[in-house]
MOPAC internal coordinates of N, CA, C and O (Angstrom, degrees):
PM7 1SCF
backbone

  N    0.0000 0     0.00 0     0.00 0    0    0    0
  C    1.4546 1     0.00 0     0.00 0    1    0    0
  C    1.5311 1   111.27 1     0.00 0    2    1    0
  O    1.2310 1   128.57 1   141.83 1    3    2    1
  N    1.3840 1   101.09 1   -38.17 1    3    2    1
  C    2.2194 1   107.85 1  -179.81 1    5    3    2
  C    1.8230 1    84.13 1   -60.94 1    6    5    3
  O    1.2310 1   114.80 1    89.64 1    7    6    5
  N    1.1668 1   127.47 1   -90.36 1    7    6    5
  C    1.3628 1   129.12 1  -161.31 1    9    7    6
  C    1.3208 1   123.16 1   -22.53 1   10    9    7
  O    1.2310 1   122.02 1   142.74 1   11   10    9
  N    1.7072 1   113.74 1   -37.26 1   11   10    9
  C    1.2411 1   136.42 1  -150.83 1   13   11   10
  C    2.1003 1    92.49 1   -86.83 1   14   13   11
  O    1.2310 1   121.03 1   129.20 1   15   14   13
  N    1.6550 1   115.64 1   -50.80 1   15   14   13
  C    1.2708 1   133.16 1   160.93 1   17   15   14
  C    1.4838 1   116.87 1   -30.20 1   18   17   15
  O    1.2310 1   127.35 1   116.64 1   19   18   17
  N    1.7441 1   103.46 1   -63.36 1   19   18   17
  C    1.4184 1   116.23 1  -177.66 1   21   19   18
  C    1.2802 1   114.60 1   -51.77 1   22   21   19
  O    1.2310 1   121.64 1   141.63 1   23   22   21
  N    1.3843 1   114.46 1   -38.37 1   23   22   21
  C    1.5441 1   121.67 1  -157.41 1   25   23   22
  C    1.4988 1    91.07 1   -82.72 1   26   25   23
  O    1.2310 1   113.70 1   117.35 1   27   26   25
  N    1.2846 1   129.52 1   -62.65 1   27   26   25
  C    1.2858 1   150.88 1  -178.58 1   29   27   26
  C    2.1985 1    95.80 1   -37.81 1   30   29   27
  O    1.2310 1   120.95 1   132.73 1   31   30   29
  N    0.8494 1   115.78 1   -47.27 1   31   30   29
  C    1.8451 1   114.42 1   165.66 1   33   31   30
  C    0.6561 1   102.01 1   -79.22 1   34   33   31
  O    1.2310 1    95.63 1   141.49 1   35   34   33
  N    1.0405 1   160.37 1   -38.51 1   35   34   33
  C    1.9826 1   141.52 1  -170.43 1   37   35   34
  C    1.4366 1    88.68 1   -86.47 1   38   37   35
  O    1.2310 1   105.13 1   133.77 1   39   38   37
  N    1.6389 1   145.13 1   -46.23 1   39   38   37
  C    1.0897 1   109.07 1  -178.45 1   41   39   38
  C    1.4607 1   130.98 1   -78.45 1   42   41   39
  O    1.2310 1   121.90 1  -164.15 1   43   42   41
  N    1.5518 1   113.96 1    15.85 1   43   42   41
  C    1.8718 1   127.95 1  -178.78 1   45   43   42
  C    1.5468 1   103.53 1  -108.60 1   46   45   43
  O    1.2310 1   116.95 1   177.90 1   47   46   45
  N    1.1477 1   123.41 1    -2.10 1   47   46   45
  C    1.3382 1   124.08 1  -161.17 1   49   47   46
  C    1.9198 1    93.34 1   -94.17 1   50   49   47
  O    1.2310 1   135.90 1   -64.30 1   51   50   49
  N    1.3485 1    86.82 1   115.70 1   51   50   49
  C    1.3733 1    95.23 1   173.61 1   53   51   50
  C    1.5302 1   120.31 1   -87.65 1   54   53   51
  O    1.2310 1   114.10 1   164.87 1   55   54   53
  N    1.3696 1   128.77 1   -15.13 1   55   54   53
  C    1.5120 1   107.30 1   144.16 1   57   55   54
  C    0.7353 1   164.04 1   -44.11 1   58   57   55
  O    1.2310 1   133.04 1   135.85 1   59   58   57
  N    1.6946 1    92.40 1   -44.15 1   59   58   57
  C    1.9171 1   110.30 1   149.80 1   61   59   58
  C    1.1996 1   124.96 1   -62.45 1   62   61   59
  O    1.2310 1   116.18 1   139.91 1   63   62   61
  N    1.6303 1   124.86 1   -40.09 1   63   62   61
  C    0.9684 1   117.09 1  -166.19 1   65   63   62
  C    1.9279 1   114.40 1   -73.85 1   66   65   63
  O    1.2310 1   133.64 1   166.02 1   67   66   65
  N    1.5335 1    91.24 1   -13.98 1   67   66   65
  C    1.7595 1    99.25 1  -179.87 1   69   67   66
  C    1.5335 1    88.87 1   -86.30 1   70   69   67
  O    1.2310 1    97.47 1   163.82 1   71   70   69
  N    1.2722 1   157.70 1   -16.18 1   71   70   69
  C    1.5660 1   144.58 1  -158.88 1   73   71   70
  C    1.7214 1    82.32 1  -109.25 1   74   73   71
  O    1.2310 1   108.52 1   107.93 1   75   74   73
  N    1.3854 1   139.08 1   -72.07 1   75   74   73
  C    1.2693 1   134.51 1   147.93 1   77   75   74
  C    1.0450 1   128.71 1    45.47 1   78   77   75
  O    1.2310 1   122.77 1    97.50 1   79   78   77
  N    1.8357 1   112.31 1   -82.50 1   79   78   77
  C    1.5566 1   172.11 1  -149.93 1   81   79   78
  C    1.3653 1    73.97 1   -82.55 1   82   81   79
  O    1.2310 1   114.12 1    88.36 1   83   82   81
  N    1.5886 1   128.73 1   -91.64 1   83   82   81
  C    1.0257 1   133.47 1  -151.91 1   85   83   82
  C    1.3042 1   120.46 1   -63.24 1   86   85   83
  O    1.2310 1   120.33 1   123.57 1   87   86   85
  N    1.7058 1   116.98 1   -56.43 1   87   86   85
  C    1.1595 1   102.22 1   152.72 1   89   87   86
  C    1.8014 1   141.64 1     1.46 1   90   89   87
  O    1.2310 1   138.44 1    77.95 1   91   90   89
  N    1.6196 1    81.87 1  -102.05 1   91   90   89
  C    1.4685 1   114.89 1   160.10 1   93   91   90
  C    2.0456 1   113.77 1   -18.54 1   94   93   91
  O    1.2310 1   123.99 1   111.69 1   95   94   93
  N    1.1396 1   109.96 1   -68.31 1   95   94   93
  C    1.2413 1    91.84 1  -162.19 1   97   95   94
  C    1.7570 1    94.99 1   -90.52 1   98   97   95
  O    1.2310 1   108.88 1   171.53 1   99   98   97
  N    1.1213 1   138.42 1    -8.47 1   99   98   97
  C    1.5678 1   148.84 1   148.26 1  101   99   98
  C    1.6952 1    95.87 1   -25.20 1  102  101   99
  O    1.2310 1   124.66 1   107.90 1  103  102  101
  N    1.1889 1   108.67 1   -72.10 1  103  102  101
  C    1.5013 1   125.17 1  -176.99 1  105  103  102
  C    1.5603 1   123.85 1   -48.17 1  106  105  103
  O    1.2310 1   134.99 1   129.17 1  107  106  105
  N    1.6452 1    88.61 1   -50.83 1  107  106  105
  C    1.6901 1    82.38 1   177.45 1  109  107  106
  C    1.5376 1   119.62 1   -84.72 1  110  109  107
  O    1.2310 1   122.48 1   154.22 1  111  110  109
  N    1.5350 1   112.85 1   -25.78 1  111  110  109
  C    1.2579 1   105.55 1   175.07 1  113  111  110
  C    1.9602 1   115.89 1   -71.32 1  114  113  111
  O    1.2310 1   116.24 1   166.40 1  115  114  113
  N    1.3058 1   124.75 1   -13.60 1  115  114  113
  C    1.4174 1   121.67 1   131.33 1  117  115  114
  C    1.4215 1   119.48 1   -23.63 1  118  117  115
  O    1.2310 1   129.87 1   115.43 1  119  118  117
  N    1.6586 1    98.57 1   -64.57 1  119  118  117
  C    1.5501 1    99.81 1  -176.04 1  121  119  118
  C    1.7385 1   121.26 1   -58.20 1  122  121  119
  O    1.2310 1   132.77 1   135.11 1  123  122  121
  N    1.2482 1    92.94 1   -44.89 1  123  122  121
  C    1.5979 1    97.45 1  -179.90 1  125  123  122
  C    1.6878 1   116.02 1   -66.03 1  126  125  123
  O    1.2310 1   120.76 1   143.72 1  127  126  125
  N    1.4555 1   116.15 1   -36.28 1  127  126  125
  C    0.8008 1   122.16 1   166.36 1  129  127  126
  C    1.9328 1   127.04 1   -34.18 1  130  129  127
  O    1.2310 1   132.34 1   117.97 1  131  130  129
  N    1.9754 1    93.77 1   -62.03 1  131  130  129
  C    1.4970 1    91.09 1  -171.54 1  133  131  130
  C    1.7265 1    99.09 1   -86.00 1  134  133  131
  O    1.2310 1   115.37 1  -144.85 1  135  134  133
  N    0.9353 1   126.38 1    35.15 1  135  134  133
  C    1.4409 1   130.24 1  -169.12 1  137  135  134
  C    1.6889 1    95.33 1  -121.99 1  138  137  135
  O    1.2310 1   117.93 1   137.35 1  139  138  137
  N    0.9948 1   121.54 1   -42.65 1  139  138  137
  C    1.7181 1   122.59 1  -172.46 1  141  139  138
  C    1.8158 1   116.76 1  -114.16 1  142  141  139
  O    1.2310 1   136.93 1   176.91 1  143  142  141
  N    1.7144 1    84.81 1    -3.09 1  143  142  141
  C    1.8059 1    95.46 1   167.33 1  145  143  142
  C    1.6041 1   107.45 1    62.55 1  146  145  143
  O    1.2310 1   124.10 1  -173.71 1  147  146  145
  N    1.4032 1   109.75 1     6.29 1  147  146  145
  C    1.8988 1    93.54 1   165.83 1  149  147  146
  C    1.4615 1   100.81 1  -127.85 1  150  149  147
  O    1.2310 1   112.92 1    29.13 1  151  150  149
  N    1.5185 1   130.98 1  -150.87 1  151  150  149
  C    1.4635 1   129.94 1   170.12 1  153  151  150
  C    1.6552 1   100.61 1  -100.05 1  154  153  151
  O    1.2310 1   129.82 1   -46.81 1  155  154  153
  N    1.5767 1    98.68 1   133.19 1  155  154  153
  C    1.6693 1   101.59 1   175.39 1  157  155  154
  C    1.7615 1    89.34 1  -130.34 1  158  157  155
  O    1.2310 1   127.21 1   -45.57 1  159  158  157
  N    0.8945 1   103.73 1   134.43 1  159  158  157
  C    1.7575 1   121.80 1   150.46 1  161  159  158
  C    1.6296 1   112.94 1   -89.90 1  162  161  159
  O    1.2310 1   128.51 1   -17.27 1  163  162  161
  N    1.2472 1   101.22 1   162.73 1  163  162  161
  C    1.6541 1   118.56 1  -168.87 1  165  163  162
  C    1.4236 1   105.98 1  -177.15 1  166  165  163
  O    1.2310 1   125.35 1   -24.91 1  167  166  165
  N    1.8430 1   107.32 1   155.09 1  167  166  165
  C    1.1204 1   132.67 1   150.08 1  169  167  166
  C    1.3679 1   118.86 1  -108.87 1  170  169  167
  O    1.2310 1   126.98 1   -22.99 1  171  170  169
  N    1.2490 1   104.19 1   157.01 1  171  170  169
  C    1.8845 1    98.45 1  -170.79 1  173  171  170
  C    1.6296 1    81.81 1  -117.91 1  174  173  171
  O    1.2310 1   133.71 1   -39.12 1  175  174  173
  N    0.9453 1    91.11 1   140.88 1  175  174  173
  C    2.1064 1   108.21 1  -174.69 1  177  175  174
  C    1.9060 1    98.92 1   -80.88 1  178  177  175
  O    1.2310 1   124.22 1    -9.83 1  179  178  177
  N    0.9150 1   109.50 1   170.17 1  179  178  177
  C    1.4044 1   119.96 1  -147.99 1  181  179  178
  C    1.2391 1    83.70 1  -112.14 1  182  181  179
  O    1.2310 1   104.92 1   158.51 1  183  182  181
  N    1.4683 1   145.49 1   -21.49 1  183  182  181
  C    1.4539 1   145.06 1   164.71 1  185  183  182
  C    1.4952 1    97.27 1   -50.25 1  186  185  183
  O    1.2310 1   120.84 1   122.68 1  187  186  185
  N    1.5873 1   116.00 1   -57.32 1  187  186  185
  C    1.5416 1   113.23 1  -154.86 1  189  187  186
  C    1.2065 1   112.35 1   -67.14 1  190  189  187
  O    1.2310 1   127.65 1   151.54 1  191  190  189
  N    1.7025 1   102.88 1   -28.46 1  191  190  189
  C    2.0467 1   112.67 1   176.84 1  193  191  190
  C    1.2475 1    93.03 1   -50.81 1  194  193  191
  O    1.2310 1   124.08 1    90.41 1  195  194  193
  N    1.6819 1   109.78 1   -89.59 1  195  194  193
  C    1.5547 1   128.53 1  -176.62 1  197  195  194
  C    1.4892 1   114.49 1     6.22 1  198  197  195
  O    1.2310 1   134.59 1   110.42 1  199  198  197
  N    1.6605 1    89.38 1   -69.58 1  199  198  197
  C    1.5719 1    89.54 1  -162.94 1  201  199  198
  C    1.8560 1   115.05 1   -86.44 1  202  201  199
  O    1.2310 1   129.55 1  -177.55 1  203  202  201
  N    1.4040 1    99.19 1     2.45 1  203  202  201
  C    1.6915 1   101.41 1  -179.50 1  205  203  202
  C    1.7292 1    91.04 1   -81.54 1  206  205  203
  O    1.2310 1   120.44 1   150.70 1  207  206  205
  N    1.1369 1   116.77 1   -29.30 1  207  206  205
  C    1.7860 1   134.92 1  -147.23 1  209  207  206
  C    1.4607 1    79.39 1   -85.24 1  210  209  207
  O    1.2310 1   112.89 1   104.04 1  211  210  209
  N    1.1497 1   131.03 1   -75.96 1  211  210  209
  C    1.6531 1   130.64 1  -162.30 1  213  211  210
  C    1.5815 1   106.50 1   -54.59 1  214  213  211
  O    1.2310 1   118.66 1   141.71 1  215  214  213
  N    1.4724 1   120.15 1   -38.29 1  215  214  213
  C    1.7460 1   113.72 1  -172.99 1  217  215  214
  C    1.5348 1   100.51 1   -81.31 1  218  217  215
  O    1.2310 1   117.01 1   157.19 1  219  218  217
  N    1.4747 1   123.30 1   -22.81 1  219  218  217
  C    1.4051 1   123.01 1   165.87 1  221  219  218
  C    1.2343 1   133.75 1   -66.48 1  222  221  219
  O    1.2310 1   120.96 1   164.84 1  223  222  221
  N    1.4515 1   115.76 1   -15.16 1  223  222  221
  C    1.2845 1   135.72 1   152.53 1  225  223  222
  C    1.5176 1    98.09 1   108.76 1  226  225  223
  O    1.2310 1   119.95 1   179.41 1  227  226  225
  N    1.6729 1   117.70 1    -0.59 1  227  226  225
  C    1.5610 1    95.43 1   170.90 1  229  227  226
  C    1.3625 1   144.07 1   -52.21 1  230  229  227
  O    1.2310 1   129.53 1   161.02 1  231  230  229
  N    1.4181 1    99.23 1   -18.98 1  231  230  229
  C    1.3789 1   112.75 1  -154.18 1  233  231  230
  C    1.6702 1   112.91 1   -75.93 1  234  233  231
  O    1.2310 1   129.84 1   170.17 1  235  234  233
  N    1.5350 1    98.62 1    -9.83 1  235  234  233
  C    1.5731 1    96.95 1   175.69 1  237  235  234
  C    1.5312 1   106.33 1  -131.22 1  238  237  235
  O    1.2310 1   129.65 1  -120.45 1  239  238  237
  N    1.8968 1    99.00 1    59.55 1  239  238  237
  C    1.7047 1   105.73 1   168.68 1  241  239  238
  C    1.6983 1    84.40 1  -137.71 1  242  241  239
  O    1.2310 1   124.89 1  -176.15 1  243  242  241
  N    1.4144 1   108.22 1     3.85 1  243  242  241
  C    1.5628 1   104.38 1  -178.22 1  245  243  242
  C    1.1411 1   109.87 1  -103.15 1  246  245  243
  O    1.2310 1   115.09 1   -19.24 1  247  246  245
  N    1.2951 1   126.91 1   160.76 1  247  246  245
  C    2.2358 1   124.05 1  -174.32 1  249  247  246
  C    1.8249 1    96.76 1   -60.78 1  250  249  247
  O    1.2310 1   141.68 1   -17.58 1  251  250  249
  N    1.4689 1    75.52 1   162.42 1  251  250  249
  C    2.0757 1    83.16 1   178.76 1  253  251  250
  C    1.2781 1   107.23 1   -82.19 1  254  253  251
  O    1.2310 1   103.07 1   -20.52 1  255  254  253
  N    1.1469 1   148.68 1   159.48 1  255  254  253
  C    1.6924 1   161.46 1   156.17 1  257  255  254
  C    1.7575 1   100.57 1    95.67 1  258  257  255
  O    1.2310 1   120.61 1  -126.89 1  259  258  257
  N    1.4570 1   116.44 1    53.11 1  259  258  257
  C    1.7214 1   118.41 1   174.55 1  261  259  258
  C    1.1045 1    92.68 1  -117.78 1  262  261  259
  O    1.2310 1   123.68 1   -48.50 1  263  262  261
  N    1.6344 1   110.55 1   131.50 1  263  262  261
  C    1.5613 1   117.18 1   157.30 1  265  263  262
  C    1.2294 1   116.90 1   -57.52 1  266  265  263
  O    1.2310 1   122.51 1    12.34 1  267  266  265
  N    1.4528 1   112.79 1  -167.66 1  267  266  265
  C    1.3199 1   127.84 1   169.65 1  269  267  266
  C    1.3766 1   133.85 1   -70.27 1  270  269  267
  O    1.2310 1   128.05 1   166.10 1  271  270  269
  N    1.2238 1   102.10 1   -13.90 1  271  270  269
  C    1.5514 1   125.05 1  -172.65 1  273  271  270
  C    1.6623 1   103.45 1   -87.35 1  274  273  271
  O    1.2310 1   117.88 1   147.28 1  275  274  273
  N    1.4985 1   121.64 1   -32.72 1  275  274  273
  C    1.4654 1   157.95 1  -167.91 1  277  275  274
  C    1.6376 1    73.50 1   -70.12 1  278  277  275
  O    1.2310 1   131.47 1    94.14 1  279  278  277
  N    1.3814 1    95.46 1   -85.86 1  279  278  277
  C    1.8145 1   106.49 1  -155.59 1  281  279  278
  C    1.7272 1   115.40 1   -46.67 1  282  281  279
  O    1.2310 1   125.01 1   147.88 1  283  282  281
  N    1.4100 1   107.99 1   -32.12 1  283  282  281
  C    1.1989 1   104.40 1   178.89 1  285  283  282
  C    1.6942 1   137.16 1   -91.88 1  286  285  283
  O    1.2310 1   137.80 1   163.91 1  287  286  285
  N    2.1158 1    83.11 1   -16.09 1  287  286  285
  C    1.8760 1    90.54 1   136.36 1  289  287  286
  C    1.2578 1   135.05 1   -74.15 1  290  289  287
  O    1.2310 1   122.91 1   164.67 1  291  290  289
  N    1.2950 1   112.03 1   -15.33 1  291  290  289
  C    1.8515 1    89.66 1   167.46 1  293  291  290
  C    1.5654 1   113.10 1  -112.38 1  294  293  291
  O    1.2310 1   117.97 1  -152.95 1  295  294  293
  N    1.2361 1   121.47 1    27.05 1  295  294  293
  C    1.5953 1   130.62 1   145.54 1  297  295  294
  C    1.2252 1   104.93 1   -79.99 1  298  297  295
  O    1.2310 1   111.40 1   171.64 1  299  298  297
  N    1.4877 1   133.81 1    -8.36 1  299  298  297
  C    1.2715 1   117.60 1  -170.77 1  301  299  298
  C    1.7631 1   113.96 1  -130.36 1  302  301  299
  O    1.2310 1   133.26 1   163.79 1  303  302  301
  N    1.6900 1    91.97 1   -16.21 1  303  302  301
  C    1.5427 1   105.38 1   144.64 1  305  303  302
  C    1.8578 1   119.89 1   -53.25 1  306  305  303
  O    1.2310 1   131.40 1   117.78 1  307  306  305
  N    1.3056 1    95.61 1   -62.22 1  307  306  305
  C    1.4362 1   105.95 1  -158.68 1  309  307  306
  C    2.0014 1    93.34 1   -46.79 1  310  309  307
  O    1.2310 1   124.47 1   131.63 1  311  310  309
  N    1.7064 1   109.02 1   -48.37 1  311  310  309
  C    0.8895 1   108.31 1  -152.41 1  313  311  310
  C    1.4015 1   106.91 1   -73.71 1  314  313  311
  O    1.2310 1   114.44 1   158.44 1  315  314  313
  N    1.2704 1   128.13 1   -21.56 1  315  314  313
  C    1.8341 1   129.38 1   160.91 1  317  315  314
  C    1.1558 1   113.72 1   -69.20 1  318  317  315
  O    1.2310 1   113.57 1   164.54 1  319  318  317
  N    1.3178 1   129.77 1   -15.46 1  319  318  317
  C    1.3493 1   116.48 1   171.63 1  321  319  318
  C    1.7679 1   109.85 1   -74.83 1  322  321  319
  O    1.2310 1   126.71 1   116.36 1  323  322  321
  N    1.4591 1   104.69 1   -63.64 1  323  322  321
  C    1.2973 1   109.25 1   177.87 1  325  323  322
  C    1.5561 1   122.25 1   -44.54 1  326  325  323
  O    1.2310 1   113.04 1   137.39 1  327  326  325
  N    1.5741 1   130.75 1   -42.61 1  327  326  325
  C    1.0197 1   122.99 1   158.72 1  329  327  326
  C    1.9673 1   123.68 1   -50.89 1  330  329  327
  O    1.2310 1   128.85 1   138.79 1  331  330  329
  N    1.8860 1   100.55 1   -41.21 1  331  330  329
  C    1.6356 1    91.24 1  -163.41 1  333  331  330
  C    1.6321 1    99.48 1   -66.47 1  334  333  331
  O    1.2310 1   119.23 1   144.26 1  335  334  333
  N    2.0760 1   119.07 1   -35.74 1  335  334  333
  C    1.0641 1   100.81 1   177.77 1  337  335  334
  C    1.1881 1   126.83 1   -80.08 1  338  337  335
  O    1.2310 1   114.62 1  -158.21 1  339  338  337
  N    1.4354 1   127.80 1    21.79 1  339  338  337
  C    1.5801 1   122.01 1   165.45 1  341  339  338
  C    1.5149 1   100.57 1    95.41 1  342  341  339
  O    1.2310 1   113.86 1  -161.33 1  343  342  341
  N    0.7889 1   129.22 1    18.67 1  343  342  341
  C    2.0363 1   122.32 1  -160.00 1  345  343  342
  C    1.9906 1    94.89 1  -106.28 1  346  345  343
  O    1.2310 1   128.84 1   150.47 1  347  346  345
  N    1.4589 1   100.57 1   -29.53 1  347  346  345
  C    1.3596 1   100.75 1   168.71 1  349  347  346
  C    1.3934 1   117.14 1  -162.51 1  350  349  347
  O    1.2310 1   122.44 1   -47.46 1  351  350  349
  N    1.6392 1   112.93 1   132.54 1  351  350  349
  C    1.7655 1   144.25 1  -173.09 1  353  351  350
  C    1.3779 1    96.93 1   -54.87 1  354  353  351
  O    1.2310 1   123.02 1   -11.53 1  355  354  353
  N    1.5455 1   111.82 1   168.47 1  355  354  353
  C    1.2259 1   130.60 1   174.24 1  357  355  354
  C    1.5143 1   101.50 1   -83.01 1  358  357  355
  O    1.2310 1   120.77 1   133.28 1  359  358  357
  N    1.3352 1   116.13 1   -46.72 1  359  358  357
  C    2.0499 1   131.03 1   174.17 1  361  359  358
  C    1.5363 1    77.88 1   -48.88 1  362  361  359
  O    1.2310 1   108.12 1   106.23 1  363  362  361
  N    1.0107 1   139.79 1   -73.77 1  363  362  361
  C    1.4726 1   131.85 1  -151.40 1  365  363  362
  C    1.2187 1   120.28 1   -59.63 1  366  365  363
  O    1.2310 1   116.06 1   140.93 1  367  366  365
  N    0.9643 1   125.08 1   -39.07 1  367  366  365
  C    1.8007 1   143.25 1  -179.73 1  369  367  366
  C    1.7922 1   100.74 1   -72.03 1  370  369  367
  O    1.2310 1   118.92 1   115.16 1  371  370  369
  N    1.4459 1   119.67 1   -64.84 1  371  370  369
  C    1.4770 1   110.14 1   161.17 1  373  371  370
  C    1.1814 1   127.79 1   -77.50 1  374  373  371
  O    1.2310 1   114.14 1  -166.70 1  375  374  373
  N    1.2826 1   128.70 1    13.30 1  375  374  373
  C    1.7312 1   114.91 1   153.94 1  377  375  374
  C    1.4572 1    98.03 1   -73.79 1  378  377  375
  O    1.2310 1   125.11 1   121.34 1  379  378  377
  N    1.8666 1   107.78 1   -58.66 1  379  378  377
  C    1.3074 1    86.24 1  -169.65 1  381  379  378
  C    1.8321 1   126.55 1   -72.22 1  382  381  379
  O    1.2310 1   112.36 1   179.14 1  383  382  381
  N    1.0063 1   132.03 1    -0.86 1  383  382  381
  C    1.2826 1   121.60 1   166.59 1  385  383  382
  C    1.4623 1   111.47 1   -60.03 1  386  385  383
  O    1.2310 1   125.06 1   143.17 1  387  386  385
  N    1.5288 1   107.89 1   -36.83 1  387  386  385
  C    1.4715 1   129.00 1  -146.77 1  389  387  386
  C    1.4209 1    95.77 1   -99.66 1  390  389  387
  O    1.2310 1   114.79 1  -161.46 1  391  390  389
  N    1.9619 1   127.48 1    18.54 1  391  390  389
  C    1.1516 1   124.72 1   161.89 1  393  391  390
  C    1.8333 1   115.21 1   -70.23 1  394  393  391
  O    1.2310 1   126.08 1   -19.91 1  395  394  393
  N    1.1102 1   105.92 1   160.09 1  395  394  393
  C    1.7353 1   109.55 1   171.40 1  397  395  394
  C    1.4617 1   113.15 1   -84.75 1  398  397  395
  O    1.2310 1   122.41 1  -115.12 1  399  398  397
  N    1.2243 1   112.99 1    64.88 1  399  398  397
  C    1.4576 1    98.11 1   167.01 1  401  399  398
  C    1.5551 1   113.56 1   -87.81 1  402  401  399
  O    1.2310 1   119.85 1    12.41 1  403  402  401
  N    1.2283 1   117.89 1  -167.59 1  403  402  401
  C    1.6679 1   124.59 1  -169.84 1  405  403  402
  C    1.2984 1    92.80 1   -79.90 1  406  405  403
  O    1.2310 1   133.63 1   103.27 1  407  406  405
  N    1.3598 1    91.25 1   -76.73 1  407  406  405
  C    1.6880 1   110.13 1   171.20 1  409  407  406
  C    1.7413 1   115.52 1   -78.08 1  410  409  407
  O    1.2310 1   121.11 1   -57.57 1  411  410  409
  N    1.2324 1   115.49 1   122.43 1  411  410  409
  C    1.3462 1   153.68 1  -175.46 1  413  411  410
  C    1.2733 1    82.68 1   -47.51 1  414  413  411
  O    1.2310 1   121.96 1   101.18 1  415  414  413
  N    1.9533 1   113.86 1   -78.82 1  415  414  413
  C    1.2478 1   127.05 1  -137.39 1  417  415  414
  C    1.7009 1   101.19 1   -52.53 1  418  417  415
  O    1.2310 1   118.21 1   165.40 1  419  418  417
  N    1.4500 1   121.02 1   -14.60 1  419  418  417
  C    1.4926 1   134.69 1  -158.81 1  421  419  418
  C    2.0286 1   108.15 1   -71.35 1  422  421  419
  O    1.2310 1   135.39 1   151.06 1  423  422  421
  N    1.4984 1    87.83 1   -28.94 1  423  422  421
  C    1.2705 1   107.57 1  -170.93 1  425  423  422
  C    1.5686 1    90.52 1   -71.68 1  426  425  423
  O    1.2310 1   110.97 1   124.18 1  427  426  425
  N    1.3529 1   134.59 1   -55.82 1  427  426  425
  C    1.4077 1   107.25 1  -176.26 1  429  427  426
  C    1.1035 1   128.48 1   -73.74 1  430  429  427
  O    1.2310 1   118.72 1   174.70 1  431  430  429
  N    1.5081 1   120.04 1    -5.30 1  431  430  429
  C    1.7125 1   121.73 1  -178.40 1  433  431  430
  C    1.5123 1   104.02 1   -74.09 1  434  433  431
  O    1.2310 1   131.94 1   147.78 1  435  434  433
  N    1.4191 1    94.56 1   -32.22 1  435  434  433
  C    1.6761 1   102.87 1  -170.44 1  437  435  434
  C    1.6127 1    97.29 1   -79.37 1  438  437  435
  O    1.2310 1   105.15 1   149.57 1  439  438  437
  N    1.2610 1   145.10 1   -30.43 1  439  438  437
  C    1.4358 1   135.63 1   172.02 1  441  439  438
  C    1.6543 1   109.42 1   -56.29 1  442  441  439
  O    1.2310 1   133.43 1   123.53 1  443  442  441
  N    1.4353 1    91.65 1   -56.47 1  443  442  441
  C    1.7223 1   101.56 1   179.21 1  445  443  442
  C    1.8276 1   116.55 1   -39.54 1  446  445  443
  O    1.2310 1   130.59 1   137.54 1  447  446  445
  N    1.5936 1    97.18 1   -42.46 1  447  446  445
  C    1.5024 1   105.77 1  -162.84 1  449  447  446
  C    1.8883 1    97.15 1   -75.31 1  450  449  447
  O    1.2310 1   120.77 1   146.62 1  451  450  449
  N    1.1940 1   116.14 1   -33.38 1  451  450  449
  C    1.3268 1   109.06 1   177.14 1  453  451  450
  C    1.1882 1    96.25 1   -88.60 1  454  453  451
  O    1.2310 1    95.63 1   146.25 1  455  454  453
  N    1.4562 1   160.37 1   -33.75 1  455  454  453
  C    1.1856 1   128.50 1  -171.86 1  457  455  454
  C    1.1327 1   104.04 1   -63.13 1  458  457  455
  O    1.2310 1   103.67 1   145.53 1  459  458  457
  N    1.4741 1   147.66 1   -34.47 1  459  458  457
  C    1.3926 1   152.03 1   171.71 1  461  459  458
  C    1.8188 1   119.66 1   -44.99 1  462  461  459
  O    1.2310 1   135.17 1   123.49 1  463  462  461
  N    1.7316 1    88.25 1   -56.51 1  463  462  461
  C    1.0694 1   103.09 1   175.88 1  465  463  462
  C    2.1424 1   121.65 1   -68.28 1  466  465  463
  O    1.2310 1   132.08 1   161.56 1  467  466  465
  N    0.6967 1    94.28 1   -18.44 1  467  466  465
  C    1.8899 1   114.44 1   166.18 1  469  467  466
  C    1.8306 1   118.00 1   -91.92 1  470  469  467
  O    1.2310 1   128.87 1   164.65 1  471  470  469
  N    1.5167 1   100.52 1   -15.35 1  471  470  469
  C    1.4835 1    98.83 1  -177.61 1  473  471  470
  C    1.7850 1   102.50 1   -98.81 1  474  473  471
  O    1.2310 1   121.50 1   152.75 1  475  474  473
  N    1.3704 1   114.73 1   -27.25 1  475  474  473
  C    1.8926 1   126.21 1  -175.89 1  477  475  474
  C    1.4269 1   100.77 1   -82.00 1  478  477  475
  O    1.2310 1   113.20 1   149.19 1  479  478  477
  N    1.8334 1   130.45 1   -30.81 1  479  478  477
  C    1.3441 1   129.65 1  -167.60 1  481  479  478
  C    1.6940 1   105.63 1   -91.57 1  482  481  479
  O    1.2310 1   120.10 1   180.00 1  483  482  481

């Protein structure tokens, strides 16, 4: 239940989730980058957090009645925490975006599930 608390503040903490933000699309436009061989910038829409965040199971360590905008700040909390405490690399965050799945969107459920899985170990 303590673990379950902890996790539940790092994903409301809106500092992280604004350092997060940056992170986050820092990372993927890496990805796009070595994918189209020039420099691309990007934002990742708060739909794609949301819904990577809900199949990752965050969505019910966060309070009840948060939009989508809610959910996809603390996919992007979780993910500034885990980077500031060292539990996971920037190489790490874009390999895995930068896996081949069918579906793209798979690549962030699967970040989510290890940022989780790096924040309990």
């Amino acid at each position: 239940m303590k673990e379950h608390k902890q996790i539940a503040n790092i994903l409301v903490d809106r500092g992280l989730a604004q350092f997060g933000d940056a992170l986050l699309n820092f990372a993927f436009s890496i990805v796009l980058t070595k994918i189209h061989g020039s420099p691309r910038g990007t934002k990742i829409p708060d739909k794609v957090l949301a819904d990577a965040a809900v199949k990752a199971g965050l969505r019910k360590l966060l309070p009840t009645r948060v939009g989508r905008g809610d959910v996809a700040n603390g996919f992007e909390a979780l993910m500034a925490h885990v980077w500031l405490e060292k539990r996971l690399t920037l190489d790490e965050i874009v390999d895995c975006l930068n896996s081949e799945n069918i579906d793209a969107s798979q690549n962030f459920v699967q970040l989510a599930e290890l940022a989780l899985d790096k924040l309990r170990n």
